[in-house]
Each structure stands twice: as structure tokens, then as C-alpha cells.
C-alpha positions in Angstrom: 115.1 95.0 134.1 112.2 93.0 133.3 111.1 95.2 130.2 114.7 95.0 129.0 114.4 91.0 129.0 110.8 91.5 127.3 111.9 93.4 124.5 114.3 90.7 122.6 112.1 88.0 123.6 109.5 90.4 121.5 111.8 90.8 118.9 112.2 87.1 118.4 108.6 85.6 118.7 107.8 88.3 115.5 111.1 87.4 113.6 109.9 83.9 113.9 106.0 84.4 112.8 107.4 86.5 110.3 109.8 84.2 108.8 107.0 81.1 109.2 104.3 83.4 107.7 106.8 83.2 104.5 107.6 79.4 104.5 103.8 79.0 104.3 103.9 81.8 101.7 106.2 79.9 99.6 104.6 76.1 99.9 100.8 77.6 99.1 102.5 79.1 95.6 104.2 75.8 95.2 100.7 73.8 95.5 98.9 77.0 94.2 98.4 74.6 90.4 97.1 71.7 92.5 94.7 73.2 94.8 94.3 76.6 94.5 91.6 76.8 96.9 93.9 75.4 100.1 96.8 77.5 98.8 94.5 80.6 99.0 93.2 79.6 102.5 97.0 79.2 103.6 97.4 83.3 102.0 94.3 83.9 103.9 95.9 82.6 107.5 99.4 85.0 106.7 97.4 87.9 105.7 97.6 89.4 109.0 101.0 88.9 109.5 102.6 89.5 105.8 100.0 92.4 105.4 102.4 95.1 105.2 104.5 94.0 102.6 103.9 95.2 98.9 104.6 91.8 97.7 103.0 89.7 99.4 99.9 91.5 98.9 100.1 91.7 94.8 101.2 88.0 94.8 98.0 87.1 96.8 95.9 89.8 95.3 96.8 88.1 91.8 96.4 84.7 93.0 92.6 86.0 94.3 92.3 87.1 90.9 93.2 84.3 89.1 90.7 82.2 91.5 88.1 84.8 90.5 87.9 85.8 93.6 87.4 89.7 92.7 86.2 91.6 95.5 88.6 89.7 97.7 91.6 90.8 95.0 90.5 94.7 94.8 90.7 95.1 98.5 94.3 93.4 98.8 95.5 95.1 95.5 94.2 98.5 96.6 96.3 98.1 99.9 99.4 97.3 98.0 99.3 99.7 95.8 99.0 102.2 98.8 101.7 100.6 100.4 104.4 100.9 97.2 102.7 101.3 93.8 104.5 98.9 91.6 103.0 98.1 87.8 102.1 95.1 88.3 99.8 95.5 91.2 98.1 98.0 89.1 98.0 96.0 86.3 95.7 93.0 88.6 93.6 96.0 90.4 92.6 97.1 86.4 91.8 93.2 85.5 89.8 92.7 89.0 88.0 96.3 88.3 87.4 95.3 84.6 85.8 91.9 85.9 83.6 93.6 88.4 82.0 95.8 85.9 84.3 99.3 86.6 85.7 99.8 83.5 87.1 103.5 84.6 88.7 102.3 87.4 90.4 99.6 85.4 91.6 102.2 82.5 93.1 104.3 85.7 95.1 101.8 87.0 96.5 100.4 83.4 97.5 104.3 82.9 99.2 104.6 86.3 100.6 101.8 85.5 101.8 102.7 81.9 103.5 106.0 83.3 105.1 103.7 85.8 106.9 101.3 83.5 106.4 103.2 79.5 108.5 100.4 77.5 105.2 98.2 78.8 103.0 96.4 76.5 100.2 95.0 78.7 98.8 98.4 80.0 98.3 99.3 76.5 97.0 96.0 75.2 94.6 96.0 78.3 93.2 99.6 77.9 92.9 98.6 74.0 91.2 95.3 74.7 88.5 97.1 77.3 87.6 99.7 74.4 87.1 97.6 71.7 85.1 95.2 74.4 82.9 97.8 75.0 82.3 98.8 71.6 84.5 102.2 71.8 86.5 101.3 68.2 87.7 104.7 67.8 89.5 104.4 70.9 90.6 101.0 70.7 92.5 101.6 67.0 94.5 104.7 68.5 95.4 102.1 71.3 96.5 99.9 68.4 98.1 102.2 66.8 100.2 103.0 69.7 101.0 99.7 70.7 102.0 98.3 66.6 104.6 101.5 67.0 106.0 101.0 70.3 109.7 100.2 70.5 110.5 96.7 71.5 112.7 96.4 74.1 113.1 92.5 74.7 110.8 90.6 72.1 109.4 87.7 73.2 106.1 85.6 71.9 103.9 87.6 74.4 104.5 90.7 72.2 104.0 89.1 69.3 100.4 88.0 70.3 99.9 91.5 71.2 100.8 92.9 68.2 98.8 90.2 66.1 95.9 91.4 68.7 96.7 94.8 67.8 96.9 94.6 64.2 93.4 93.1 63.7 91.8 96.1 65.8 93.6 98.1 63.9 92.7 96.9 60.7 88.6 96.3 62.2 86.1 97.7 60.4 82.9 98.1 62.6 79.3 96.9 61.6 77.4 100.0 60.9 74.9 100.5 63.4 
């Protein structure tokens, strides 16, 4: 009888963390522009609770990333893209990899990420960007290529940039060496 009492009183106490973890959640990525560094201690205190959700963990990975916080983003990025691979957390993994120096592990993830979502620019633009960064032009113009004959599917002024981006590699003639 006792155990039968337990159980909703259980039930309850996590509903309510849960759903507090998430209030807190939402005011750190209000104040996340005006101090980044207490919003990301506020992610920090919800990580264990909010740790299983895919979300969560790309939002905070991101927002890690975005505080240059790499090693900190890989781990949380790498457990949410175990938990459901979505593009986008791939997309952060490959810029924390590219960051911490492991330019294969970044290409992997803009791939995975590529195949996950084709009608994509930024995978493309990112795996274009690391080549021609690390001198690979060959590379970097097929990537180019690729991206100045994708289909659009909603234009806006990000793809334009890209495309500008694209069209210069494209068009770059390397220094002989």
C-alpha cells in the first residue's frame, strides 16, 4: 500500500523538476545575449535533468560553442547526436571539431549531416570553407561547384552570401607554390 502511494508521489516530484529544469532552460536563452556566461552556468545546473533530450542538448551544445567553449560542446553534441541525430546537431559537432583542430571529424559530421537534410546549404558551404582553409583548392572548387548548382528551395540572404562565398572559390586561382 505504501509503495502504491510512493509511486505518484515519484511521478510528481520528476514532472515538476522536469518542467522547472525547462523554465530555467527558457530564462538562460532569454539572458543568453546579456550574460552568456550565467546563462551557460544555469544549462550547466539542468544538464542532469534535461540530459536525455535531443534538444536540449544541441541547444546547449551550440550555445557552448558559441561561448567557445569546445571540448564542453563536443561532449554534449556527441550525446545528442547519439540520442536522435538531427542536422543541426551535426552541423555544431563539425564547427566544435573544426575549432579543436579535427578537420576529419568535422567533414564527417557536415556529410552526415548533408545526407540528412540534401536541399541544405551550410554542410556544403562548411566542408567547402574547411578545404579551401586548409589549402585543399581542388577540393574546395568541386564544393563550389556543387553548391553554385544546387537548387534553391527558399532563398533567403544567407544563400546569397553563400553563393557570393562560393563563387569567388570557384573562380580562385591559387599562388603557385
Amino acid at each position: 500500500m505504501l509503495i502504491l502511494c510512493m509511486v505518484p508521489c515519484i511521478i510528481a516530484w520528476n514532472t515538476y523538476n522536469y518542467a522547472k529544469s525547462c523554465q530555467i532552460w527558457n530564462s538562460a536563452l532569454i539572458n543568453y545575449d546579456f550574460n552568456k556566461e550565467e546563462s551557460l552556468l544555469k544549462l550547466k545546473e539542468i544538464y542532469p535533468v534535461l540530459e536525455n533530450n535531443p534538444v536540449f542538448l544541441t541547444i546547449y551544445g551550440k550555445a557552448l560553442d558559441f561561448g567557445n567553449r569546445y571540448p564542453e560542446a563536443i561532449a554534449v553534441l556527441e550525446k545528442a547526436v547519439k540520442r536522435q541525430p538531427l542536422s543541426d546537431s551535426c552541423i555544431e559537432l563539425g564547427k566544435s571539431y573544426e575549432a579543436e583542430g579535427f578537420s576529419e571529424k568535422a567533414l564527417g559530421c557536415w556529410e552526415q549531416a548533408e545526407r540528412m537534410v540534401p536541399a541544405r546549404f551550410i554542410p556544403l558551404f562548411l566542408t567547402m570553407k574547411l578545404h579551401f582553409k586548409n589549402r585543399e583548392y581542388g577540393k574546395a572548387q568541386e564544393y563550389a561547384g556543387q553548391l553554385l548548382t544546387k537548387k534553391i528551395k527558399i532563398d533567403n540572404p544567407e544563400i546569397d552570401q553563400i553563393k557570393r562565398e562560393a563563387r569567388y572559390i570557384a573562380n580562385f586561382h591559387p599562388p603557385p607554390e
